[in-house]
N, C-alpha and C positions, 0 to 999 in steps of 0.2 A: 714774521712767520705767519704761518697759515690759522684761522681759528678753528680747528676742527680738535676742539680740547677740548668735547664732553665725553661722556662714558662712551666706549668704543664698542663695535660691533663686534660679537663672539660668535663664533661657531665652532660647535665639536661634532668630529666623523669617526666612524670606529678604523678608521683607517686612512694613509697618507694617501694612497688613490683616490678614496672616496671624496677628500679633502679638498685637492687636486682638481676632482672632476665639476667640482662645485666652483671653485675659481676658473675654472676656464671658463663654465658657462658664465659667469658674472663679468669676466673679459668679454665677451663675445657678447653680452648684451651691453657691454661699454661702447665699445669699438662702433656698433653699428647705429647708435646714438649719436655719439661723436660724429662720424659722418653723416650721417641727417642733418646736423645742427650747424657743424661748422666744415665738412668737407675731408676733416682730415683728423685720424688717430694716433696723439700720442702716448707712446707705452716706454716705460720703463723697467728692464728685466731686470733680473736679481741673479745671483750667481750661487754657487756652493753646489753640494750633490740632491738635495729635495724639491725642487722645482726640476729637474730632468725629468722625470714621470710625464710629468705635465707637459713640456716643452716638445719630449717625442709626440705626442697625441697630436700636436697643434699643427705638427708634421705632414697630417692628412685631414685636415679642418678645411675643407673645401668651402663651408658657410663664411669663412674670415674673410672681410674686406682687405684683403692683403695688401691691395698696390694703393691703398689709401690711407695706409701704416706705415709712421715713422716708429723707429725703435731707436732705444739708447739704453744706455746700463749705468745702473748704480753704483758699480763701481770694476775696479779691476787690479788684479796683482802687475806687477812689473817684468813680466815674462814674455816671451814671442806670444804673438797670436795666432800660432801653431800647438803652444805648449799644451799639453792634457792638463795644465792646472789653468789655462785662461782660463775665463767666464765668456770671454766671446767664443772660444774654441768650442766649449762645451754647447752652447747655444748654437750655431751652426753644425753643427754633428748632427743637433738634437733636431731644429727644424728649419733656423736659416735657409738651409742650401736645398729645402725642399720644397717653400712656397714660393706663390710669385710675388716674393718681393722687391722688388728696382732695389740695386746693389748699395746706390745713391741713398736712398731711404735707410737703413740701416749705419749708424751711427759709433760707430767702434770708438772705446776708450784707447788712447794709442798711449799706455802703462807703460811701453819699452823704451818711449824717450826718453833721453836721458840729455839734463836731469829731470828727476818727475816733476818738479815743480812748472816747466816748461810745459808737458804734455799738461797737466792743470790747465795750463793760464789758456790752449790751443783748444782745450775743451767748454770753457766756459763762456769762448767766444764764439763757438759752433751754437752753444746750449741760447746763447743772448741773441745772436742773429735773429730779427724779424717776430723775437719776441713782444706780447702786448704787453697792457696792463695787468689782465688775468691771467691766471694759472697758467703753468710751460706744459704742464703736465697732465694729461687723461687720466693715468693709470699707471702707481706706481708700487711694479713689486718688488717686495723684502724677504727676508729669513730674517734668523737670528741663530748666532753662534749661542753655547754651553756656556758662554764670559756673557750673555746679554748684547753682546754686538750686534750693528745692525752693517749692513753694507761693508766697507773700511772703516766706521766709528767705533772705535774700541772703549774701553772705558779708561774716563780719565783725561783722554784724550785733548790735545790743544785745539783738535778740531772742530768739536760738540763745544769753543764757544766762539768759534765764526760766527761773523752777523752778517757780513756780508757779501764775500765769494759763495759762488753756487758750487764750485770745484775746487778743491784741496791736494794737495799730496800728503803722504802718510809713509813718514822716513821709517817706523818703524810698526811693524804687523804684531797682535796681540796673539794670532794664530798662525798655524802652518799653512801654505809656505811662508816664510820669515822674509820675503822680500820686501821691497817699498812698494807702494800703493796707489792709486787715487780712485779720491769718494766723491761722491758730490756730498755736500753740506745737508746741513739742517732745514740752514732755509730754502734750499734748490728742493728739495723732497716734501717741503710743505707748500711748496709753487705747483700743488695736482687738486685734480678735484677731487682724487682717491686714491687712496693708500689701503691696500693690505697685503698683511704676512703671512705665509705659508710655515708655518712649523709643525714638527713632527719628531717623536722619537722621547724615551724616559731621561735621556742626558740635557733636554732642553726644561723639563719640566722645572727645576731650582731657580730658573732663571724667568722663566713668568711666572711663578709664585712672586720675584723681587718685584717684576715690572707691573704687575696691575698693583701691587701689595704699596704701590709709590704712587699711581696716578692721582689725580691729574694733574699732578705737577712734573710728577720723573726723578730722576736722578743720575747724577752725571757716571754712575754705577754701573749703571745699565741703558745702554747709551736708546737701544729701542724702544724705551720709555719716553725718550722726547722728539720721539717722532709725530710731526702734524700734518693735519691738509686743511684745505680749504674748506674741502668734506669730509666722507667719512675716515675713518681710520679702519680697516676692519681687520678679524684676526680668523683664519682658519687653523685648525687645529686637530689633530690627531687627539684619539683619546689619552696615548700613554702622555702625550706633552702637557696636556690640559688638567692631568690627575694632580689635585689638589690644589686649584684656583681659588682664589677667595670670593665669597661673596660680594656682590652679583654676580660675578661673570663667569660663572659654575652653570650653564643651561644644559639640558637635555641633550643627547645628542640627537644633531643635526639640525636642531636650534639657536634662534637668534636668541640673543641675550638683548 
């Protein structure tokens, strides 16, 4: 796994735009890095309804190195990728089908094979291809469910103790919709040089009180807890999500912790 296990980066915004607008900028100074350095940006999106905000903006980001961005996703339900509940669907609505980005570039979990474990194994060979020794990943976003889930790792889950597929299936979902699944792993998500989470809203606040309240080790509880990178891990955050973090990671708003 990745060693990016020391105290994580906190920020709190009075609000999920504001939040939002602060992670795009931190994408946008990733991506154009990346391409200085090594030519090409990889991103990792995240799916659920809290990152859409974000995703329409990215819509008319005409500063984004687009056509020198690859994308893939953290994970995906078992639905057409047409259905209003993918996470590629949503993502293409939101800005896919609006930048230029080569079709090729863009990296769709294919969750409707059937069986999932198949789409898995066809994913993790796309993810391996022409992989190095460092990090697969630039920039990888998450959420978190109201259960502490992050991506498809639920808690509990027999997938949070993969060591070593980067891609999993997940026969059964902890949340709605109740279909099968597939995540990438633990260790595919700490193969980035940075991780952060987007949360937002008072339904998620019980569940990062559990996840800093267990760092730095985690718990298999709350599967977001044992999320690493190489770098940093960082968390942006709405105030209602953030109300009642524990010491340290309680900053001002709009501050790093």
């Amino acid at each position: 796994m990745g060693t990016g296990v020391g105290v994580p980066r906190v920020r709190v915004f009075p609000s999920l735009d504001r939040a939002g607008r602060a992670l795009s900028a931190e994408v946008l100074a990733s991506a154009r890095e990346a391409v200085a350095r090594r030519g090409r940006f990889h991103l990792v999106l995240s799916g659920g309804s809290t990152p859409r905000g974000m995703y329409e903006r990215w819509g008319s980001e005409a500063r984004f190195p687009w056509r020198e961005t690859e994308i893939y996703f953290g994970d995906e339900r078992g639905v057409s990728p047409r259905s209003a509940e993918s996470n590629y669907a949503m993502a293409r609505a939101a800005f896919l089908s609006r930048v230029p980005l080569p079709r090729s570039q863009v990296h769709r979990l294919p969750a409707e094979v059937s069986p999932p474990s198949r789409a898995a194994r066809r994913y993790e060979q796309e993810l391996r291809r022409g992989a190095g020794k460092g990090p697969r990943f630039d920039q990888v976003l998450l959420g978190i469910g109201p259960d502490g889930h992050t991506a498809s790792l639920f808690p509990r889950s027999p997938a949070l103790s993969e060591r070593k597929r980067w891609v999993v299936s997940v026969r059964r979902s902890g949340q709605p919709p109740f279909v099968p699944r597939i995540t990438l792993t633990l260790p595919a998500l700490a193969s980035s040089r940075a991780v952060s989470f987007l949360v937002a809203g008072p339904d998620k606040a019980p569940a990062l009180r559990g996840i800093f309240a267990s760092l730095p080790r985690g718990t298999r509880d709350l599967p977001a807890s044992r999320v690493r990178s190489e770098g940093t891990v960082s968390w942006f955050l709405d105030r209602a999500a953030a109300r009642g973090l524990p010491p340290p990671y309680a900053p001002p708003t709009g501050e790093t912790a």
